[in-house]
C-alpha positions as CSV (number, residue, x, y, z in Angstrom):
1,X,155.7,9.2,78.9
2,X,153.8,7.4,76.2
3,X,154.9,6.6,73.0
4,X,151.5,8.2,71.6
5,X,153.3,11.2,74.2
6,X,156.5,11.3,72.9
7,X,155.7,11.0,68.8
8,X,153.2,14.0,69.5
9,X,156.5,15.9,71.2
10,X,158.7,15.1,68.5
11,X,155.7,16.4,65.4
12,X,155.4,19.8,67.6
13,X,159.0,20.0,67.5
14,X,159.7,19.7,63.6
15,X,156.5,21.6,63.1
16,X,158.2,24.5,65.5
17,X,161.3,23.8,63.7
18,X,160.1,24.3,60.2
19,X,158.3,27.6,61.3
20,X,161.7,28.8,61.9
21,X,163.2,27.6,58.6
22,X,160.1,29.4,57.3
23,X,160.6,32.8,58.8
24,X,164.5,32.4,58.5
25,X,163.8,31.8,54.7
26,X,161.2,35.1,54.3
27,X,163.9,37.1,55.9
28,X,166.7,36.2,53.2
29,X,164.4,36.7,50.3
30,X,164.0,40.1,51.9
31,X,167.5,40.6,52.0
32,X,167.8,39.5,48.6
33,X,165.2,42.1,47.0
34,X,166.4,45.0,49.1
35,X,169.6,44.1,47.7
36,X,168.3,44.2,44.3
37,X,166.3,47.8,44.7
38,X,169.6,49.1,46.1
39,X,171.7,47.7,43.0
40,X,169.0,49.6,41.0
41,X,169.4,53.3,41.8
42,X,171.9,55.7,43.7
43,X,169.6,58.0,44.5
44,X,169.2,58.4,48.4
45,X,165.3,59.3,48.1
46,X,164.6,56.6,46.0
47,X,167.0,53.4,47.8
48,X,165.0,54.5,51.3
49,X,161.7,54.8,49.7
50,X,162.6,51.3,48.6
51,X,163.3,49.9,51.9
52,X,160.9,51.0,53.6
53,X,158.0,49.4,51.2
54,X,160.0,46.4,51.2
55,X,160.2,46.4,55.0
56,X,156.1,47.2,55.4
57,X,155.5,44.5,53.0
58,X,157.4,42.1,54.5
59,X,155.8,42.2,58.2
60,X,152.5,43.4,57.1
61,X,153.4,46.9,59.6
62,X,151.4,49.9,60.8
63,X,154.5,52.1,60.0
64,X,157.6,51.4,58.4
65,X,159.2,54.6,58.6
66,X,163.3,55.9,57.6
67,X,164.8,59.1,59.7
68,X,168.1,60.7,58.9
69,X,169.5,63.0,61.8
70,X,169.7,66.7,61.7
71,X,173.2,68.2,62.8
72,X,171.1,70.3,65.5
73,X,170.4,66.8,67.4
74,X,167.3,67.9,68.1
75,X,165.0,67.2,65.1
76,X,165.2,64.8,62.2
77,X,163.8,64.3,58.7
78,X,161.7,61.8,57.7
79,X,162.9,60.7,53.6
80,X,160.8,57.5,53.7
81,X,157.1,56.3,55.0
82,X,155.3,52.9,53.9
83,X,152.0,53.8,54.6
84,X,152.6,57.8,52.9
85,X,155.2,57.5,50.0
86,X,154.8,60.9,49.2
87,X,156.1,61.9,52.3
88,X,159.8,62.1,51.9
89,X,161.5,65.8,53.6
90,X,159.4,66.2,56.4
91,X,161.2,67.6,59.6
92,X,160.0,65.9,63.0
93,X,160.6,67.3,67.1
94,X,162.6,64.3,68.7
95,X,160.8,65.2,71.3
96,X,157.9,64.0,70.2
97,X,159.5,60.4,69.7
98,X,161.5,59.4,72.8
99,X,162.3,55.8,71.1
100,X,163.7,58.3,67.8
101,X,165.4,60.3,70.3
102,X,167.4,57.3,72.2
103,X,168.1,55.1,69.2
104,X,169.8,58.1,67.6
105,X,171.7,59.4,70.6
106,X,172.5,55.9,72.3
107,X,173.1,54.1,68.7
108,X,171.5,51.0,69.6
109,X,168.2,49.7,68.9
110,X,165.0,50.6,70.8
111,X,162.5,47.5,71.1
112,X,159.2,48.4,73.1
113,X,157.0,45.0,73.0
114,X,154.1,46.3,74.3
115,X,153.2,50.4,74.2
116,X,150.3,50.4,76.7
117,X,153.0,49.0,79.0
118,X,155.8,51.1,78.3
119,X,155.5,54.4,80.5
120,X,157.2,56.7,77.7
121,X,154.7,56.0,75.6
122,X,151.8,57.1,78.0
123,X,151.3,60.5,76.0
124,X,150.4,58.6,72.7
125,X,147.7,56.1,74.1
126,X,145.2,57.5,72.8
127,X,147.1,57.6,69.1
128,X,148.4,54.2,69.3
129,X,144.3,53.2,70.8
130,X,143.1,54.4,67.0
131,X,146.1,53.0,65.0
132,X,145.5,49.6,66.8
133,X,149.6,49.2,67.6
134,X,150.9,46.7,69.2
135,X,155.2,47.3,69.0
136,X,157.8,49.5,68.1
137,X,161.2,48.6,66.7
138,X,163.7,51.9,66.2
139,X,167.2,50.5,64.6
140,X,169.7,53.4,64.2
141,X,171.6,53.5,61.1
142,X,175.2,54.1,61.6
143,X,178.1,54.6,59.8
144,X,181.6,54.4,61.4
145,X,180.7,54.6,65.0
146,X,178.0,57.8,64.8
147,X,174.0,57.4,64.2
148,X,173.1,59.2,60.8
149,X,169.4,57.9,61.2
150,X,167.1,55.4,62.2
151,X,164.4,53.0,60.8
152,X,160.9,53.3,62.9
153,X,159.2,50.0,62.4
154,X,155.2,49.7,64.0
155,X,153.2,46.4,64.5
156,X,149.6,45.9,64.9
157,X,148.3,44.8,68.1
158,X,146.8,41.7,66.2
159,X,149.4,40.8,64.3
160,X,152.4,38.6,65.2
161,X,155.2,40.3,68.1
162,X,158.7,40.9,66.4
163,X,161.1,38.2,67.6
164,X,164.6,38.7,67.9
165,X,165.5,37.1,65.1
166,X,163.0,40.1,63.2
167,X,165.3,42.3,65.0
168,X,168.4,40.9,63.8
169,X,167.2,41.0,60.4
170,X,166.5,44.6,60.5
171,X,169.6,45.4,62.0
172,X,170.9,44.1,59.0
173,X,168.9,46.2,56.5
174,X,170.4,49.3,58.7
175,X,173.3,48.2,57.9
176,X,172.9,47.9,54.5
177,X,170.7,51.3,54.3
178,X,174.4,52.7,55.7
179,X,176.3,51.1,53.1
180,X,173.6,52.2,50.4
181,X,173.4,56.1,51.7
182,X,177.4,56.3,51.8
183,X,177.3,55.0,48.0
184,X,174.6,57.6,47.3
185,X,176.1,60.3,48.5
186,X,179.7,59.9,46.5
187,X,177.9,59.6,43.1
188,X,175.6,62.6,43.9
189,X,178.7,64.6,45.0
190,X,180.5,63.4,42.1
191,X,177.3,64.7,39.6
192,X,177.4,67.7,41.3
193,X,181.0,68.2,40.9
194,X,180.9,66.6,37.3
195,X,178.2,69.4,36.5
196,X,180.1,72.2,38.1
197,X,182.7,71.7,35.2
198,X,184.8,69.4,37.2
199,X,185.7,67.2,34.2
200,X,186.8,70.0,32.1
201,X,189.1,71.1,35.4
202,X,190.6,67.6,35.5
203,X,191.6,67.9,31.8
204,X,192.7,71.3,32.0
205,X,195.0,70.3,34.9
206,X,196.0,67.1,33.0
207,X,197.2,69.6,29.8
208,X,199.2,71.8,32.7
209,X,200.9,69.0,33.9
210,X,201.7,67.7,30.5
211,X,203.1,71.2,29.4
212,X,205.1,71.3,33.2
213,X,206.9,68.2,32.7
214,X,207.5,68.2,28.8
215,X,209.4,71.4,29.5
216,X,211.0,70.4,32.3
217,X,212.4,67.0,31.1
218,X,214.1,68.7,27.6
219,X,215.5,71.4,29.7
220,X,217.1,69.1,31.7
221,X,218.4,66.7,28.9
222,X,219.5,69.3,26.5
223,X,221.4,70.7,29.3
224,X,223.1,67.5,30.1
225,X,223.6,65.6,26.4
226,X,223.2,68.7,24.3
227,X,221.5,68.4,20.7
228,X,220.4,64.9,19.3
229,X,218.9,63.5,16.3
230,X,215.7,61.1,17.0
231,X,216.7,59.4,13.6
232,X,219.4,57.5,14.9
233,X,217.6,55.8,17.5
234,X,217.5,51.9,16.8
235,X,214.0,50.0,16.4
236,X,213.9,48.7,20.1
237,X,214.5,51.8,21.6
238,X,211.5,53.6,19.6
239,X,209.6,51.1,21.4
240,X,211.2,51.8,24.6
241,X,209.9,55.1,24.3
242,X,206.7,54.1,23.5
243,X,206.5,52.3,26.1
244,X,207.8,55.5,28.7
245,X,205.3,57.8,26.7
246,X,202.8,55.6,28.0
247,X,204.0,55.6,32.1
248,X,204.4,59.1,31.7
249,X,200.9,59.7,30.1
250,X,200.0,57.3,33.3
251,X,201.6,59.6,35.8
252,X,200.4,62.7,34.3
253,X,196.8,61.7,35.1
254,X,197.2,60.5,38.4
255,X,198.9,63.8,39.1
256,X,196.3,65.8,37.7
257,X,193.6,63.8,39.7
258,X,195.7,64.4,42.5
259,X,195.3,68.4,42.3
């Protein structure tokens, strides 16, 4: 091999290798901003609306779609759509979307490189023909072992293929949409409860509790030491019960959150 050879082996190389860097660097930048639109609400509708423009814009898709599964296993919803963001409840037939379908029942992602080549796909040629797509990416979203939905991602037939390293990467936006829908739904459930009255409750129960042990503790002293003067007590141990007050207050509201 010639020099001229191996200098022209070695530029292809760095220039392949920098291509990488490249792609490796639009993908954490990615992470980054999803990471800052999740930090910015805790509304489920709004965090996947979020990720799913960030994930459209980011490889220039067809369809960058979010599902959550139905208890029925048979339909889903779609709460997020790139290329429709006003389409956020709509109910779809799995059976209409075999790659849906298997990410959501087998919990593991669904690649299809090429759908003219992939035989499950055969009943949407003519769909996929006017859309112009290339590829479909289906990463479940899962949350302690079980599929609660699944991100749909499209590519155009002229557009670059997804590697596996774009696979990866959305993989871990799944698992951050997890993360993100868990945190969701406790601060909904706690404005729902919070609006029910459930503040009120907790300091109605904290009051009870109160009352309960007050009573409680000078029935049981006054039965042991019998009648006392708080006047005698020297300055430390004022303090000292200052200081119980304060664990007992402590208790009390851990108890009452308890209820």
């Amino acid at each position: 091999m010639t020099v001229q050879a191996v200098v022209t082996e070695d530029v292809e190389r760095l220039q392949a290798r920098v291509r990488e860097l490249e792609h490796e660097r639009k993908h954490l930048l990615a992470v980054i901003e999803i990471l800052q639109e999740l930090a910015g609400s805790l509304h489920i509708v709004d965090i996947m609306q979020a990720i799913a423009r960030r994930l459209g814009e980011v490889f220039g898709l067809d369809r960058a779609s979010i599902f959550l599964a139905e208890r029925d296993a048979k339909t889903a919803r779609l709460v997020a759509s790139f290329e429709d963001p006003s389409i956020r409840n709509y109910v779809v037939d799995l059976e209409r979307y075999p790659e849906l379908r298997r990410a959501l029942t087998d919990g593991e992602t669904v690649y299809i490189p090429d759908v003219e080549l992939d035989p499950t796909m055969a009943h949407l040629k003519g769909a996929f023909d006017t859309r112009n797509v290339r590829s479909i990416t289906v990463v479940p979203i899962t949350w302690r072992g079980a599929s609660i939905g699944a991100i749909m991602l499209r590519t155009f037939r002229d557009g670059p293929a997804f590697s596996e390293a774009d696979v990866r990467f959305c993989q871990v936006v799944a698992s951050l949409t997890a993360k993100a829908l868990r945190n969701a739904h406790r601060f909904e459930k706690l404005q729902a409860r919070v609006g029910e009255g459930g503040g009120s409750r907790a300091v109605e129960r904290e009051r009870v509790a109160l009352i309960g042990f007050l009573r409680r503790l000078l029935d049981e002293f006054a039965a042991r030491e019998g009648p006392w003067s708080e006047g005698v007590l020297a300055r430390a141990s004022a303090e000292e019960l200052e200081r119980l007050v304060g664990v007992a207050l402590t208790v009390l509201q851990q108890e009452a959150a308890a209820r």
